[in-house]
C-alpha positions in Angstrom: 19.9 -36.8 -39.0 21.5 -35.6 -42.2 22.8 -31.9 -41.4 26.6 -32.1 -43.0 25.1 -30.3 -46.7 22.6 -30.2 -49.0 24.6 -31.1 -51.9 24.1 -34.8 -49.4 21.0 -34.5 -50.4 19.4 -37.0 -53.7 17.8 -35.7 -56.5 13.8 -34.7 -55.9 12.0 -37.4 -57.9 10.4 -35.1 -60.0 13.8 -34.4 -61.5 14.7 -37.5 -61.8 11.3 -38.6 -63.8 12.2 -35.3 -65.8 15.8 -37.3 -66.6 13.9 -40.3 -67.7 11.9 -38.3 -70.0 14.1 -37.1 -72.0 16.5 -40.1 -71.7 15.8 -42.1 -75.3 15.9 -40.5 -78.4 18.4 -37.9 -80.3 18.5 -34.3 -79.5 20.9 -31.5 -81.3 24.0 -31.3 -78.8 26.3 -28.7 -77.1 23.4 -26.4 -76.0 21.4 -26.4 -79.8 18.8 -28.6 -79.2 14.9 -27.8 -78.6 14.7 -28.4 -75.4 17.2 -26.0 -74.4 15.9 -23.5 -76.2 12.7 -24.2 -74.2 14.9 -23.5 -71.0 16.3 -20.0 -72.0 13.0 -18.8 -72.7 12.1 -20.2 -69.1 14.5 -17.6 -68.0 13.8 -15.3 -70.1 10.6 -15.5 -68.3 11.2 -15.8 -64.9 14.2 -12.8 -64.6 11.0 -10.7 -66.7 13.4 -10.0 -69.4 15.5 -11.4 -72.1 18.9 -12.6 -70.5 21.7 -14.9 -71.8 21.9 -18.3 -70.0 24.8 -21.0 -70.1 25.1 -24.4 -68.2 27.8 -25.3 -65.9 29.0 -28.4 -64.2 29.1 -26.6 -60.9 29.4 -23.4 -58.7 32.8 -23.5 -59.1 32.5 -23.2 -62.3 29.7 -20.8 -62.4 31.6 -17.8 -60.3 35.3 -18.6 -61.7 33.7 -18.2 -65.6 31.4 -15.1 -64.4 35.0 -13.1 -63.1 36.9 -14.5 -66.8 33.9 -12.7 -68.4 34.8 -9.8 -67.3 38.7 -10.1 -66.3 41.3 -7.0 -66.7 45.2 -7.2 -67.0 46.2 -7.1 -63.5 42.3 -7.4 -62.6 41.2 -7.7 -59.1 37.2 -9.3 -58.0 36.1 -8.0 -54.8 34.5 -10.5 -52.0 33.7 -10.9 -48.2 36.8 -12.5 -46.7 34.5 -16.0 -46.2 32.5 -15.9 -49.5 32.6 -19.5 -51.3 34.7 -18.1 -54.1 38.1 -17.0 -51.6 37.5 -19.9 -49.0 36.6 -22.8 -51.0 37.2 -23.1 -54.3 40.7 -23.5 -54.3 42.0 -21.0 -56.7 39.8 -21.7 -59.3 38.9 -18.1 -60.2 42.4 -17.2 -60.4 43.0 -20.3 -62.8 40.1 -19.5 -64.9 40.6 -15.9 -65.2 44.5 -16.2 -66.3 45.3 -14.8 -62.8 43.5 -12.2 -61.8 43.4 -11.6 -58.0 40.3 -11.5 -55.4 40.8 -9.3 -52.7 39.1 -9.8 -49.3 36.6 -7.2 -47.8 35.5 -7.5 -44.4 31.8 -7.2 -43.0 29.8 -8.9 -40.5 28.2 -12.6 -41.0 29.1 -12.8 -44.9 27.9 -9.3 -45.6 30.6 -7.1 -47.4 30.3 -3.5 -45.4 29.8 -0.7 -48.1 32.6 1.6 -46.6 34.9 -1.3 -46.6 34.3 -2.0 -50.5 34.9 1.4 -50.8 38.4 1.7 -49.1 38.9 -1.5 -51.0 38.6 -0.5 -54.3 40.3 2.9 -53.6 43.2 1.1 -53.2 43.5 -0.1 -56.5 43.8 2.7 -58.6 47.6 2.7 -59.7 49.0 0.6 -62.2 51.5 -0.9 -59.4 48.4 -1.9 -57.8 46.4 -3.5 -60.7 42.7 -2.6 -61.8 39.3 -3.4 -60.1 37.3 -5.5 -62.4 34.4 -6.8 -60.5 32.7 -6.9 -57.1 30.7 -10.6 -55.9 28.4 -11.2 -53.3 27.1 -14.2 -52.4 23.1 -14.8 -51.6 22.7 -16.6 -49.4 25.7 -15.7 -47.4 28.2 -18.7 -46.4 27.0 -17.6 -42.9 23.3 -18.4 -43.9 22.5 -14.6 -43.6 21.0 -12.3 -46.7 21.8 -9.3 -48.4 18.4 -7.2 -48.6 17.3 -6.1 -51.4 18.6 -2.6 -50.0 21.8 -3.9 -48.9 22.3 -5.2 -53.0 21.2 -1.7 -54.3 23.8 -0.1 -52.0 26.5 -3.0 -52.9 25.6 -2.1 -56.6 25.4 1.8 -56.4 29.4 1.5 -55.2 29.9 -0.7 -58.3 28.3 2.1 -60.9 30.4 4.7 -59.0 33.4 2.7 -60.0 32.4 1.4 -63.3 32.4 -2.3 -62.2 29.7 -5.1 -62.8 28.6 -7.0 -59.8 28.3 -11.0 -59.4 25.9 -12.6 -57.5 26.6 -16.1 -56.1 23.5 -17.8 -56.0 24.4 -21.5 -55.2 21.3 -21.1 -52.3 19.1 -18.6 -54.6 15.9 -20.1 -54.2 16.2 -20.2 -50.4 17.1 -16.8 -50.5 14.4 -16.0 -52.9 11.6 -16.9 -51.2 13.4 -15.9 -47.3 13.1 -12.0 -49.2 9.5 -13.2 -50.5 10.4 -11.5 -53.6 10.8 -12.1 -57.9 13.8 -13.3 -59.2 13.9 -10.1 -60.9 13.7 -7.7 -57.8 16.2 -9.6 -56.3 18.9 -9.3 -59.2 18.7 -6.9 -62.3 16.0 -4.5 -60.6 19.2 -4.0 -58.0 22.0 -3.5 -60.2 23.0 -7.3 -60.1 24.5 -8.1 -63.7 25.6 -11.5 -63.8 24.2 -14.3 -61.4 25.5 -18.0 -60.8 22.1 -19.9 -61.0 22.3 -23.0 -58.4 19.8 -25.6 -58.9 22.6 -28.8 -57.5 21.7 -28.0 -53.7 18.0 -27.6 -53.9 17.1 -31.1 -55.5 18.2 -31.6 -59.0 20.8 -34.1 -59.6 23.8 -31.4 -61.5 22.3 -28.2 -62.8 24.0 -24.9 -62.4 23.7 -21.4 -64.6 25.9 -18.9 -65.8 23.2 -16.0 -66.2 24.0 -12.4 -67.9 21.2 -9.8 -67.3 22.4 -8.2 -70.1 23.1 -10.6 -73.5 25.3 -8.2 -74.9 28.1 -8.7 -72.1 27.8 -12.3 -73.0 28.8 -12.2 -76.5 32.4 -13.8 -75.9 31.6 -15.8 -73.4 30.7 -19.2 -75.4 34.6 -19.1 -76.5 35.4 -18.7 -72.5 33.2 -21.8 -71.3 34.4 -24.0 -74.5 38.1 -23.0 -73.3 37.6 -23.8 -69.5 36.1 -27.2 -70.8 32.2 -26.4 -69.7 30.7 -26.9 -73.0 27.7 -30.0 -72.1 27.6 -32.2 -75.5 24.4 -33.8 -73.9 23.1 -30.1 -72.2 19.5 -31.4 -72.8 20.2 -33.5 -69.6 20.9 -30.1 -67.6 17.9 -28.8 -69.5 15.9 -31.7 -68.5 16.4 -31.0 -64.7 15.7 -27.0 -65.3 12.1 -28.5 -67.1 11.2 -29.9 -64.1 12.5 -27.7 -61.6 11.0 -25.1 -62.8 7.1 -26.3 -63.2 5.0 -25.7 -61.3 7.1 -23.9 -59.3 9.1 -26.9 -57.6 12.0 -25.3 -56.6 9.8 -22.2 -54.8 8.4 -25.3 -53.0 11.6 -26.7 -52.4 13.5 -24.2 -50.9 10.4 -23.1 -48.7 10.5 -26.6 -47.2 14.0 -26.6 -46.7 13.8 -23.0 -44.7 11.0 -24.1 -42.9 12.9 -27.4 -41.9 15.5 -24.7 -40.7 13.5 -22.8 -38.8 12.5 -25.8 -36.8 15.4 -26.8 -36.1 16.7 -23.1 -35.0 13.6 -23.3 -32.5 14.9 -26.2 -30.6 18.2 -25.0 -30.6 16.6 -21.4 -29.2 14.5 -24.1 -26.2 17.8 -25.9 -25.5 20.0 -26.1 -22.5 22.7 -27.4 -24.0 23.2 -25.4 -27.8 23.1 -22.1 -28.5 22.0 -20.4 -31.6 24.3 -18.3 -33.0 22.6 -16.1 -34.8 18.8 -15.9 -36.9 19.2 -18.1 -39.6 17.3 -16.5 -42.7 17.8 -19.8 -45.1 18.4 -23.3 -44.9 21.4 -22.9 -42.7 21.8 -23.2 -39.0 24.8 -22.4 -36.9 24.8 -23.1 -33.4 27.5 -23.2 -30.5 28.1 -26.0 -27.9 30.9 -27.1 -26.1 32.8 -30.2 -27.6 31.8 -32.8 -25.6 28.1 -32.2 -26.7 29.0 -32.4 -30.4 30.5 -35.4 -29.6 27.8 -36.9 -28.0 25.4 -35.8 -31.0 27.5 -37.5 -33.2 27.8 -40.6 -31.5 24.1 -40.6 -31.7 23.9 -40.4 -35.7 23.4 -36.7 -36.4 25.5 -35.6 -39.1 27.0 -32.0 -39.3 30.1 -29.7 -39.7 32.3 -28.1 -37.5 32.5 -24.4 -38.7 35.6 -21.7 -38.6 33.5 -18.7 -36.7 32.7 -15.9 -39.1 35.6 -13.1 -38.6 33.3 -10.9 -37.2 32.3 -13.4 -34.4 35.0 -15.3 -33.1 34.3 -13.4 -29.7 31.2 -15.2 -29.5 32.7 -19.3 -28.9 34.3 -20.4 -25.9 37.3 -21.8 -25.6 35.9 -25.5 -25.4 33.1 -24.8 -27.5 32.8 -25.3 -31.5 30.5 -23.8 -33.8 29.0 -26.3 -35.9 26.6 -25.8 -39.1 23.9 -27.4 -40.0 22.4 -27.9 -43.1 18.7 -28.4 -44.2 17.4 -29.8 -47.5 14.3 -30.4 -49.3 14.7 -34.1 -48.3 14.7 -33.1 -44.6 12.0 -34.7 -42.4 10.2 -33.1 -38.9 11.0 -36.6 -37.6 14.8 -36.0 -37.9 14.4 -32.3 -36.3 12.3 -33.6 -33.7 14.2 -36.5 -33.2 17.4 -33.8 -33.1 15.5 -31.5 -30.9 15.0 -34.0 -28.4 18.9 -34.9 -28.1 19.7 -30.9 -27.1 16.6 -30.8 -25.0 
C-alpha cells in the first residue's frame, strides 16, 4: 500500500519502451537535435500556441529558473506560505535568483487569498522594502486542492494591476488538468498564467520536467540562465524521448485520470470509516485524512506507506491533540486491490 509519493512511483512502461527507442544511435546534443524539435512543436500544439519550452532536471529547478527569469535588484516572488517553492525546496530560488526574496501570503488549503496578495504586494513599494517581481501559485496545491480557473484569472488580474508575471507550479498539472476537465490552454495563458513548470516526473515518466514561457519573447535570455544554473541536458533527446511518449495518445490525460480516480476511492473509504476522517475533498491525486496516532501506527505496522503532514495554517483547528494528519498519495501505478485492501484496515 504505497501512499508516501508519487515520485515512489516507476516509470509507466510506455516511457520506458519510448527510452529504448531512442537509446542507440547519435542525435545533435544540448537541446538541437530532431527529436526535440519534434517536442516543442508538441507544445506548441497542445498550449494552442507557439511557446518557448526548456528541460529541467526537476521541479526545483523548474520554479527557482522561472523566478531568475524574471528577478529584480531587491526582487521579491509572491507565494502561499506552504507552496513547494517556500517549504521545500530549501532555498533554491533564492540561490538561483542571486537572492531575491519570497514572501509568504496566507489563504486557506494552499490557495493564496486575493486581498492578502494585495496587502502583500502593497507593502513593497519603497526602495527600503525591495521591488515585487513575480507572484506563483502552485496547481495542484500542496494541500491537494485547485485554483479554478476563476480563482487564476483573479490571481492574474492582481498581477496586471501591478505589472508582475505570474508562475504556475505545475509539478501535479495533469491531475489538475483533467480534475478542471479543461485544455492546457484554458488552464494557463487563456488566464493570464505566463510561465508554467511543466511536471511529467510524478505522473509516470522516469525524469522529465519543463520550463514553459507562454510568451517566447520573455524567454530570450533565458538559455544563458539554465546553462549558468547547470540545467543544460547534453543528451535532452532522453527528456524528449519520455515527452514522445507521454504525450501520445494522450497517456498522461490517462494517467492522471487513473491516479484521481484511485484517489477518489480511497477518499470514499476514508468518508465510510470509523476510525479516519477526511479532511477535506480531495480534487487530485492527494488524500489527507486525520486519525489519532495509535491508528497510524497500526496502519503502518500493517504495510501501508504514507506521510505525516504539518496541518495547513488555515486548519490546524481541525486535529486533535493525539491525532496526526497524514497524506496520502496516489499514482498511476496504484491498484483498487491496495485501496480496498486499505479500506478494509479503517473499516
Amino acid at each position: 500500500m504505497h501512499f508516501a509519493s508519487d515520485n515512489w512511483a516507476g516509470a509507466h512502461p510506455k516511457i520506458a519502451e519510448g527510452l529504448h527507442k531512442h537509446a542507440g544511435g547519435f542525435a545533435s546534443a544540448y537541446g538541437t537535435g530532431a527529436l526535440d524539435k519534434v517536442i516543442e512543436q508538441t507544445f506548441n500544439e497542445i498550449f494552442e500556441r507557439e511557446v518557448a519550452v526548456f528541460f529541467v532536471a526537476t521541479g526545483t529547478a523548474a520554479n527557482s529558473l522561472a523566478q531568475a527569469s524574471v528577478a529584480k535588484p531587491g526582487g521579491v516572488t509572491f507565494a502561499h506560505r506552504e507552496a513547494h517553492t517556500i517549504a521545500d525546496e530549501g532555498g533554491a530560488p533564492e540561490y538561483l535568483t542571486g537572492g531575491a526574496r519570497l514572501h509568504p501570503v496566507d489563504g486557506s488549503l494552499g490557495c493564496i487569498e486575493i486581498d492578502n496578495l494585495r496587502k502583500a504586494i502593497a507593502g513593497y513599494n519603497n526602495v527600503r522594502a525591495g521591488q515585487p517581481m513575480a507572484v506563483s501559485i502552485t496547481q495542484l496545491t500542496e494541500s491537494g486542492t485547485l485554483y479554478e480557473l476563476s480563482d487564476i484569472a483573479a490571481v492574474s488580474a492582481v498581477c496586471r494591476e501591478n505589472g508582475l508575471p505570474l508562475h504556475m507550479d505545475g509539478a501535479r498539472f495533469a491531475n489538475a488538468l483533467v480534475s478542471l476537465g479543461c485544455s492546457p490552454a484554458d488552464m494557463t495563458w487563456r488566464q493570464g498564467v505566463d510561465i508554467l513548470s511543466f511536471g511529467g516526473t510524478k505522473n509516470g515518466c522516469w525524469c522529465a520536467e519543463a520550463l514553459v514561457f507562454m510568451d517566447p519573447a520573455r524567454a530570450a535570455s533565458f538559455p544563458f540562465i539554465r546553462q549558468r544554473a547547470a540545467q543544460l541536458f547534453s543528451k535532452s533527446r532522453f527528456i524528449a524521448a519520455q515527452f514522445e511518449a507521454y504525450f501520445a495518445g494522450d497517456l498522461w490525460l490517462d494517467l492522471a485520470r487513473h491516479s484521481n480516480a484511485m484517489a477518489k476511492r480511497l477518499a470514499g473509504h476514508i468518508v465510510a470509516s470509523s476510525k479516519v476522517r477526511l479532511g477535506w475533498e480531495p480534487r487530485g491525486n492527494e488524500v489527507f485524512a486525520i486519525m489519532d496516532k495509535p491508528t497510524a501506527a497500526r496502519l503502518r505496522e500493517s504495510g501501508a506507506l504514507f506521510y505525516d503532514q504539518n496541518p495547513p495554517h488555515s486548519e490546524r483547528h481541525l486535529i486533535g491533540e493525539n491525532e496526526t494528519l497524514v497524506r496520502l498519495v496516489t499514482s498511476f501505478a496504484t491498484s483498487p486491490e491496495e485501496i480496498d485492501r486499505f479500506g478494509d484496515l479503517i473499516a
